[in-house]
N, C-alpha and C positions, 0 to 999 in steps of 0.2 A: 503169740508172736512177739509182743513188747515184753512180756516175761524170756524168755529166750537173747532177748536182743540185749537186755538187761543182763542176763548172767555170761555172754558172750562178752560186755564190755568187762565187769567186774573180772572175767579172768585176764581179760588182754590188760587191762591197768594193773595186776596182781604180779602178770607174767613178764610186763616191763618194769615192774616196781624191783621185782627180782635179779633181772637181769641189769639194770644199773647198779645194783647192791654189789654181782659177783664184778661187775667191771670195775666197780672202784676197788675192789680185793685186789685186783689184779693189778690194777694198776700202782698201787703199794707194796705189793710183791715184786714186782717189775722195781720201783724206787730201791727195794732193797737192796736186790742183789745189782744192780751198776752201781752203791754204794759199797759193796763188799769187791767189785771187782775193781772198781777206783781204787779202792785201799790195796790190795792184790799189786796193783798194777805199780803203787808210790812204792811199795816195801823193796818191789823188786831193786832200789834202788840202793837196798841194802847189800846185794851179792855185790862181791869183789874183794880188796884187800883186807878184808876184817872178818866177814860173813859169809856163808854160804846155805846157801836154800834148801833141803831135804825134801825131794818131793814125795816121798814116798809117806811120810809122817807130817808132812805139811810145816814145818817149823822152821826158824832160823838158826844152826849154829854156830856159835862163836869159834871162828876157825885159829883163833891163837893157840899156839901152844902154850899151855900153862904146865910148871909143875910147882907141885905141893910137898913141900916134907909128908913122910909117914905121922896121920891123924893130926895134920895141920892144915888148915883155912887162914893161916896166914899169906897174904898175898906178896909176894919175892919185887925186890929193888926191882931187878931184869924184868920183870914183866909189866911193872908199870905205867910204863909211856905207853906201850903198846894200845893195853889197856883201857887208857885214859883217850887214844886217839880212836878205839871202838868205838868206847862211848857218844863220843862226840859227835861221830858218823851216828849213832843210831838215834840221838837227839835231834841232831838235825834232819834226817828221814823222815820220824815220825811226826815231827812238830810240822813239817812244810806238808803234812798232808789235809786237804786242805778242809777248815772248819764248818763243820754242819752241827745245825742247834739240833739239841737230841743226839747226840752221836758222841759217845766215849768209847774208851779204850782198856782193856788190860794186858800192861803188857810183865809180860810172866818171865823171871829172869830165876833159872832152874842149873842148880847147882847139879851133879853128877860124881859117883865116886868108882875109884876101880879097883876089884875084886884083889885084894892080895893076900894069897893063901900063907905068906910068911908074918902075916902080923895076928900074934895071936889072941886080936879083939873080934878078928874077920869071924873067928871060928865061934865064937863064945855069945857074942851078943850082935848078930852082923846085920840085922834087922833094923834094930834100934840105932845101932853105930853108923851105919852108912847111910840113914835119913836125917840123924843129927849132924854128920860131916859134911853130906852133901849141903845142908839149906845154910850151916854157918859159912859156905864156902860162897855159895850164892847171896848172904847176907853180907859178908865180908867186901863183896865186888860192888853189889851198892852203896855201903858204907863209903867204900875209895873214892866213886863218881860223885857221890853228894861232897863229900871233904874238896873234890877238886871244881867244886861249882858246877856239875851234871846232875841237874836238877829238870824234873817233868813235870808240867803244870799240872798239879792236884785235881783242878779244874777240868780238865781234859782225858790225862791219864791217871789208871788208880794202879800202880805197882802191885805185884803178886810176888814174895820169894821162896821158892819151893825146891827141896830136894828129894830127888827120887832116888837116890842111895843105890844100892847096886842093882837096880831093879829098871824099867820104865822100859817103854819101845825103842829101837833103834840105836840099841848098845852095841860099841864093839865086843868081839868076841874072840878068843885065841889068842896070836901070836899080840892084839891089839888091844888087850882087856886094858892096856894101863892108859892107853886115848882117852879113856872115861873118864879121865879128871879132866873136864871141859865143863863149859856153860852152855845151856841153851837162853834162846831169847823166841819167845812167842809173843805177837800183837795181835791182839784179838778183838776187833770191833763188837762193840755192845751196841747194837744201834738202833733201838730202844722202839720209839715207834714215831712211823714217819706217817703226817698227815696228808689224808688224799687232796688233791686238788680238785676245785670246779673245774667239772668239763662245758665249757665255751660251746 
């Protein structure tokens, strides 16, 4: 009987030692995501006169019109201000969201190029050409924001500049292939890991 009584506690302390284990899992999994849906919720504050949301691909677009000369990432006088007035709006978004230790960001600013069967580098090397035109073009647009004092704290966020050239999800297509010369903007929490709390 004291044998039996004995292994009936060892499994009940075995079987509560377990089940605190998975609550505190959960309760960390639970921290994450209302830190993913807090973020979610600040970004939204990005749609309006500059941005708009993609639900469908999850991202941010930069809804300016931009255009490029043919194989130019030079960024045009006219488009400028604009620009410069995105940035500032998406500075000030990301920066007022609000600081948790362990909790960084990449935010991924993705250049885009569009298909033009009249330029005859499209045909010959358009792989290589439209991943180099897209990321200097997305390179070029940070270059402006930092020149104009749009600067992200190191600390916080770690910038990504990437071009996906004629390629990547959520291209236009047809009568709208030349839209592709746009930017996107992705924020993407890293949020590392969050530690459980005593439970009281």
């Amino acid at each position: 009987m004291t044998a039996l009584f004995i292994v009936m506690l060892v499994l009940f302390v075995l079987s509560y030692k377990l089940f605190q284990d998975k609550q505190s899992e959960l309760l960390v999994q639970v921290a994450q995501l209302r830190k993913i849906q807090e973020i979610e919720l600040a970004l939204k504050g990005l749609e309006g006169k500059y941005f708009r949301f993609d639900p469908v691909n999850k991202r941010h677009e930069l809804k300016v019109d931009i255009t490029f000369d043919k194989d130019s990432w030079v960024i045009k006088e006219k488009d400028k201000e604009v620009l410069y007035q995105a940035g500032l709006t998406l500075k000030k978004i990301i920066e007022d969201i609000k600081e948790d230790q362990g909790v960084k960001y990449l935010v991924i600013i993705e250049g885009m190029a569009a298909r033009d069967p009249y330029n005859p580098r499209f045909h010959v090397d358009k792989r290589d050409y439209g991943y180099q035109l897209s990321y200097n073009r997305a390179l070029a647009l940070l270059n402006f924001w930092q020149a104009r004092n749009i600067q992200f704290n190191p600390n916080r966020f770690e910038i990504i500049i990437a071009g996906s050239g004629f390629y990547g999800t959520g291209r236009y297509t047809g009568k709208r292939e030349y839209s592709n010369k746009r930017f996107l903007i992705q924020v993407i929490p890293k949020i590392g890991k969050i530690e459980k709390t005593e439970q009281s």
